[in-house]
N, C-alpha and C positions, 0 to 999 in steps of 0.2 A: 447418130449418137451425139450426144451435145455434152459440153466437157463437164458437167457433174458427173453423170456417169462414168466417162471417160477416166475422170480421177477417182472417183469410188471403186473401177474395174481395178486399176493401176494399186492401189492402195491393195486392195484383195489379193493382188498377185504377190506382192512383196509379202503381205501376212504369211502368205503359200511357202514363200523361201524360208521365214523366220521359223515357220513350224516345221521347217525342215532341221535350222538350227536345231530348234528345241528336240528333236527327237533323236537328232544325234548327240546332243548332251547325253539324254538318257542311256544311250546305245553306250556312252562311255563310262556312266555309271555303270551299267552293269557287266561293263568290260572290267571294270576295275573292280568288282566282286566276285571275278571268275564264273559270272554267266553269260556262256557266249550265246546260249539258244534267244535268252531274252536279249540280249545285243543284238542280236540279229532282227529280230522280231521289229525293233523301232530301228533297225537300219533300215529296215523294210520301207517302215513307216514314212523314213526322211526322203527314199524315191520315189512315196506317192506324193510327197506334199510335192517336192521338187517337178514332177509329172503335171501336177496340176497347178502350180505353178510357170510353166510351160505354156500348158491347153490355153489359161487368160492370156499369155503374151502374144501366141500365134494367135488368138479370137482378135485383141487390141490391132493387131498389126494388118490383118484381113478383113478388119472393118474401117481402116485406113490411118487409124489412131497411133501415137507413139506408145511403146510400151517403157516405162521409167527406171531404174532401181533407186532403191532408196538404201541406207546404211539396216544393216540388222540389228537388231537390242541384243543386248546378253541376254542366254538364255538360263534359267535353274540348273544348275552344276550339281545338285549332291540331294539324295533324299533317304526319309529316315529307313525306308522298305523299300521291297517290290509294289508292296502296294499302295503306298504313297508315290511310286511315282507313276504308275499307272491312272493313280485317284487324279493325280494333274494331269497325265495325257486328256483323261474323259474330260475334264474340266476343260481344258484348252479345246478339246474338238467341242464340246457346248458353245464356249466361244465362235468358232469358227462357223459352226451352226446361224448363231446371231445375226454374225459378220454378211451370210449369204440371203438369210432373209432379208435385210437391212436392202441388197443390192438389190433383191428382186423387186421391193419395193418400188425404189428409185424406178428401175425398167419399167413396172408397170405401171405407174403415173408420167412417165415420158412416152407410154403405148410404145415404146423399143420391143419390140414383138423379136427380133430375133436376138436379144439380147437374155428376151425370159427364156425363149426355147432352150439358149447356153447354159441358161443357170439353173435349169432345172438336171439336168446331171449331177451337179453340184449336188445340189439340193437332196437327193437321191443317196448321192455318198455318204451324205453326211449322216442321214438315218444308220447306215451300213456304219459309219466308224464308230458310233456314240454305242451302237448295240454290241458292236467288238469289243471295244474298251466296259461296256458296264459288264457284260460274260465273262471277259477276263476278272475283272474286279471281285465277281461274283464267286470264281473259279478261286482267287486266291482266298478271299475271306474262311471259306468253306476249306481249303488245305489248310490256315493256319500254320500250324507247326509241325505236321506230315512230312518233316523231309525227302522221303521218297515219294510221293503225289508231286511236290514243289519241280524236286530236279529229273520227273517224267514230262511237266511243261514243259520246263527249261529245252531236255529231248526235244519235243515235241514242237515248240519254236524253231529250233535251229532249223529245222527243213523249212521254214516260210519262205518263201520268194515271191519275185516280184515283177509280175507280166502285164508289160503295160495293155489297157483296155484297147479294143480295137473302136474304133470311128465309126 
C-alpha cells in the first residue's frame, strides 16, 4: 500500500469518528426535545460510524500502516425538525458515499486489490445507510403533522440496537 492511500484510508477513518460526532449531536438534539426513541436511533448510528471507524484502523494496522487521529470539527448542534436533521444525516451519509468511492478509486489505480476487496463493504453500507435515511425522510414527510404516527416512530426507534456485523 504506498502512503497516498495510506493517507486517504487514515483521513476516512477520522471522517468515521467525526460522523460519529455528528450523530451524536443529533442524538442530543433530540434528547433535548424529549425524543429518546429518535436519540437513540442516531445513538445507534454514532456506534456504527465508531465500528467502522475501527474496521479502517485495525485494516491500517494489519496491513502494516500507522493508523493516525486527527482533531474532530464541530459538529451541527441545533435543527429546525426531525426532519431537517435527518435531511443532514442523508446528506452527510451522500458525503460519506463520495468519500469511499473517491478511496476505491485511489485502490484501483494503485491495483491495491485487497484494499478494493475492504472497501467494498464499505461500499455496500453505504447504499444500506442512504436508503435508511431517504425511508426515514420519506416516512417523516408523509406524517407531517400526525402527532401519533411521529411518536409511534419515536416507539419504534427506541428498540434499534446495535450488533456489531460479524467478519
Amino acid at each position: 500500500m504506498n502512503d497516498n492511500l495510506a493517507e486517504a484510508l487514515n483521513e476516512q477513518m477520522n471522517f468515521e469518528f467525526y460522523s460519529a460526532h455528528v450523530y451524536l449531536a443529533m442524538a442530543a438534539y433530540c434528547s433535548g426535545e424529549s425524543l429518546d426513541g429518535f436519540a437513540n436511533f442516531f445513538i445507534i448510528q454514532a456506534e456504527e460510524e465508531r465500528f467502522h471507524g475501527m474496521k479502517i484502523y485495525k485494516f491500517l494496522n494489519d496491513r502494516g500502516r500507522r493508523a493516525t487521529l486527527t482533531a474532530l470539527g464541530e459538529p451541527k448542534n441545533e435543527y429546525a425538525s426531525m426532519l431537517d436533521a435527518f435531511e443532514h444525516g442523508y446528506a452527510h451519509e451522500q458525503q460519506n458515499t463520495k468519500r469511499f468511492y473517491n478511496l476505491a478509486d485511489i485502490a484501483l489505480n494503485d491495483r491495491e486489490h485487497a484494499t478494493m476487496y475492504f472497501l467494498k463493504w464499505f461500499i455496500d453500507e453505504q447504499v444500506e445507510e442512504e436508503a435508511l435515511f431517504d425511508n426515514i425522510i420519506q416516512k417523516l414527510k408523509r406524517i407531517d403533522k400526525d402527532s401519533n404516527a411521529f411518536y409511534m416512530l419515536d416507539a419504534e426507534f427506541a428498540q434499534r440496537s446495535f450488533v456489531a456485523p460479524a467478519e
